[in-house]
N, C-alpha and C positions, 0 to 999 in steps of 0.2 A: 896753109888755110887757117884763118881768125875761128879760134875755136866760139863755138854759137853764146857759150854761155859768159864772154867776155866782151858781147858787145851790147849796144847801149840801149837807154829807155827813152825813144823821144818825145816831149811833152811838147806839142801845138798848140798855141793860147796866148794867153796877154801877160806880158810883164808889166807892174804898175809899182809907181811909189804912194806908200802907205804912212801916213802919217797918223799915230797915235796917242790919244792923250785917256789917259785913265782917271775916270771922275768917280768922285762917292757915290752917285745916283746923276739918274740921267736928267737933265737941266730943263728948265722949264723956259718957252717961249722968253726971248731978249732979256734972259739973266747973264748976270755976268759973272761966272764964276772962276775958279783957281782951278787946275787938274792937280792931281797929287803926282801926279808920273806920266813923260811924255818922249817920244823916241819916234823916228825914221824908220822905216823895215821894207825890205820889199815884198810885193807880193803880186797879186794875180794867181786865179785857180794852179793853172798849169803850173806857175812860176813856183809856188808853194807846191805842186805834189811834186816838183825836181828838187825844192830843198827837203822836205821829207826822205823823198829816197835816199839823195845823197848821205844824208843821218842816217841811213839804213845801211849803208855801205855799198850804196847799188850804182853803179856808174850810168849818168844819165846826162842827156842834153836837152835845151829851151830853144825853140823857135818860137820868137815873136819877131815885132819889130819895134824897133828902141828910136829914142827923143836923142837926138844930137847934143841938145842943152848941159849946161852944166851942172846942173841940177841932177839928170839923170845916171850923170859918171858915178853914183854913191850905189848905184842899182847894178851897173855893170862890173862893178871893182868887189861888190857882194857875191854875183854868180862867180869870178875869177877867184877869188878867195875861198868860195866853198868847194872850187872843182867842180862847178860844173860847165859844161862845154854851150858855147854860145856863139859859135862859130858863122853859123850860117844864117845869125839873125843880121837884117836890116835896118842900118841908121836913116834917120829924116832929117833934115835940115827943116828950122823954123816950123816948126811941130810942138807943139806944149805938149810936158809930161804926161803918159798918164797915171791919172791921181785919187788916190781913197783917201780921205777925213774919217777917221774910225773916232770913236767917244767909245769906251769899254767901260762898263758900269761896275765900280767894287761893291756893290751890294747885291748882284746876282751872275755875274760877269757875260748879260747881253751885251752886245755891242749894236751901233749903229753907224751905216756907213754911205756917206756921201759920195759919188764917184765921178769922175770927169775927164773926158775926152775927146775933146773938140775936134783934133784935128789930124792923129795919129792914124796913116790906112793901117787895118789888120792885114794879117799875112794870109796871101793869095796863093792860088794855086803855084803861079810862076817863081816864088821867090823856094814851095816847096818841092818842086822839080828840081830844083839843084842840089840838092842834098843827096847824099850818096847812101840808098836806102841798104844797103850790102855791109852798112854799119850798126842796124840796129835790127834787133830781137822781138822790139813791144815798140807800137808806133800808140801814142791817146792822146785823142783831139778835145778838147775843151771849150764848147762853144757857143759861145756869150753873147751880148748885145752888140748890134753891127756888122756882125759875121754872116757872110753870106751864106746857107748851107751848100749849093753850089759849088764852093771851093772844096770847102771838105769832101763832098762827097767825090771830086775828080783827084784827090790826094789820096782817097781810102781804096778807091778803084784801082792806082797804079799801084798801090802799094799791094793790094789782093792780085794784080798781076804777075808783079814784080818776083814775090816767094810767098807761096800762100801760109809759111810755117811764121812771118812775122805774127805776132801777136796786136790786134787792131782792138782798141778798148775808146769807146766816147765816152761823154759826160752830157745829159740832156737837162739844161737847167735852165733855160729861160722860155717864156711864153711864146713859145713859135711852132707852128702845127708842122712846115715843112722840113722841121728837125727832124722827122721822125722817117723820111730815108733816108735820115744816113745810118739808119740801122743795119740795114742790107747786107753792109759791109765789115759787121761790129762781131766779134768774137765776144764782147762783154761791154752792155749798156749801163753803164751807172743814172738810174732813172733820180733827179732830185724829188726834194718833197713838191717845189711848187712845180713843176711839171708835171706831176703826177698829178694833182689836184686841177691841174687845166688842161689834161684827158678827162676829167668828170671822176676822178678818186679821193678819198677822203682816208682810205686804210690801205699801209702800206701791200698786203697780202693782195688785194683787188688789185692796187696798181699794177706787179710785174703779171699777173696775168692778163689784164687789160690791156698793156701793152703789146705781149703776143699775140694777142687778135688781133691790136692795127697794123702790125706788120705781117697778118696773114700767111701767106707759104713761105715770106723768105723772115722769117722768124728763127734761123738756126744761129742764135744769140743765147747769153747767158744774160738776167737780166737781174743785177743788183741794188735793190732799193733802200738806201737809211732810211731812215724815220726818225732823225735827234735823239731824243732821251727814250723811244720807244721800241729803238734797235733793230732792225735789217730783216727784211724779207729779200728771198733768192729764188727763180725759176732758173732751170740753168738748161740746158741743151734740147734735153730730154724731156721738160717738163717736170722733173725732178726739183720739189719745194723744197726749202731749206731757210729755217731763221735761226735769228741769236738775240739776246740780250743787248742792251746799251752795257756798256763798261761805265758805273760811276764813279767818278772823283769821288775823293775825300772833302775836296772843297774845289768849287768850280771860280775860276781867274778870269780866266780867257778863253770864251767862245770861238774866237776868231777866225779861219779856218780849219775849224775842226772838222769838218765836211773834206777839205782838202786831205785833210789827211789821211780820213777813210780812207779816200781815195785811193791815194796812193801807198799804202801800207797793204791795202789789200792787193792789188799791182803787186807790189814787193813779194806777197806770201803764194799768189797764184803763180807768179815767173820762175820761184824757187819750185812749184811743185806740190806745192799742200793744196790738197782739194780743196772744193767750194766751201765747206763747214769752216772747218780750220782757216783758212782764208779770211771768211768775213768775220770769223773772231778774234782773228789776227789785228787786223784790219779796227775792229770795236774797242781791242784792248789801246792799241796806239793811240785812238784820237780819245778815248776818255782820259787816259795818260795827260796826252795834251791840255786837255782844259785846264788840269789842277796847276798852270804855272804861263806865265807871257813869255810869248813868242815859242819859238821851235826846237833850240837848241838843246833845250832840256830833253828830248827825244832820245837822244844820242846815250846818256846812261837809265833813263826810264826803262829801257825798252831791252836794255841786253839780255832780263831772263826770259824773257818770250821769243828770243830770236833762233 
């Protein structure tokens, strides 16, 4: 028998290619200017809290579906390279990449990001039926522009049938009301800012309780709110509040997925066993970590005294 604590984390969501270019400040209307620094990276929420973990030392895998092109082999030879398992994602033939244009500003390190995806389907219920759910521990769905919630929510059903001990964790970050069954089925909702702000919230503290009212009786959810620079409110089973601080940089680089990383670093610290406190400040210290440097790799020695 696969002992419980050596099988995997599956992240459900988009893999996208990221293209980077790091400007002095962000450019004005048909300027044309130079970047000082410009690089490839993959990304997508999910895609990103699987390379987080993996820098965690947490053994994880990506379900999305991937671009045939040749362009995208730099995205799938990235997941192979870092170990993580991508087995059971689906190629398209004659499908354009999907694609982020990030501009990261060296004078406060916002970023700004163009996205595009014309023609890639997201992953449906049928492509996660085939996955052999006897393989993982923590299933979190990631669920973005396009996505039907429909799918998820008949993926988070079998999976609550299937062994009610997997761990089911979302992410609710785009403007969509009927996100909000697929709570039903969530051990732990990562509530975004704009989501919260489009339930009628303005402070992170209102938000997770707000939420518990609209999920009504089946609200046995833990409910996890960042706030960026204003640091994390927590409802958690019981009703039980809990906040932390933002962790700041010494000098902020790269915004970029720093939201992904919460994410997933708090993932990492709840799976090992640290309560909710310790968790989201687990979780706060990784992604301000993060900022002070581009891209994710830096994680990997940031982070060994907190681990």
């Amino acid at each position: 028998m696969t002992d419980w604590n050596s099988k995997k984390i599956l992240l459900v969501g988009e893999t996208v290619l990221d293209i980077i270019q790091i400007v002095s400040e962000y450019p004005k209307e048909d300027d044309d200017i130079r970047s000082n620094h410009g690089w490839w990276q993959r990304g997508g929420n999910a895609s990103n809290n699987a390379t987080v973990l993996s820098l965690l030392g947490e053994k994880c895998e990506i379900l999305s579906n991937f671009s045939s092109s040749e362009m995208f082999k730099f995205v799938v030879a990235d997941l192979t390279n870092r170990g993580i398992d991508h087995k059971n994602c689906l190629y398209f033939d004659d499908c354009e990449v999907p694609l982020s244009t990030i501009w990261i500003s060296e004078a406060n390190g916002s970023r700004t990001i163009v996205h595009s995806n014309p023609n890639l389907p997201h992953v449906n219920f049928e492509t996660f039926d085939k996955c052999d759910l006897d393989e993982y521990k923590w299933i979190h769905f990631e669920v973005g522009w396009g996505r039907t919630p429909l799918e998820f929510r008949k993926m988070m059903e079998k999976t609550r049938k299937f062994n009610s001990r997997i761990k089911i964790s979302v992410e609710l970050e785009k403007l969509r009301g009927d996100d909000l069954k697929l709570v039903e089925n969530a051990d732990f909702v990562f509530l975004g800012k704009t989501f919260a702000k489009f339930i009628g919230c303005e402070k992170k503290e209102e938000a997770v309780y707000k939420l518990k009212e609209l999920a009504g009786d089946k609200n046995n959810f833990t409910v996890i709110c960042p706030w960026e620079t204003e640091g994390v409110a927590v409802l958690d089973q019981e009703n039980n509040f809990y906040s932390c601080e933002a962790f700041k940089a010494e000098k902020v680089r790269d915004t970029l997925g720093a939201g992904d990383t919460f994410c997933a670093a708090t993932i990492f610290a709840l799976n090992q066993g640290r309560n909710v406190q310790k968790a989201i400040e687990f979780g706060s210290t990784i992604a301000g970590l993060k900022v002070g440097f581009y891209g994710y790799d830096g994680i990997k020695d940031a982070c060994k005294k907190f681990l």
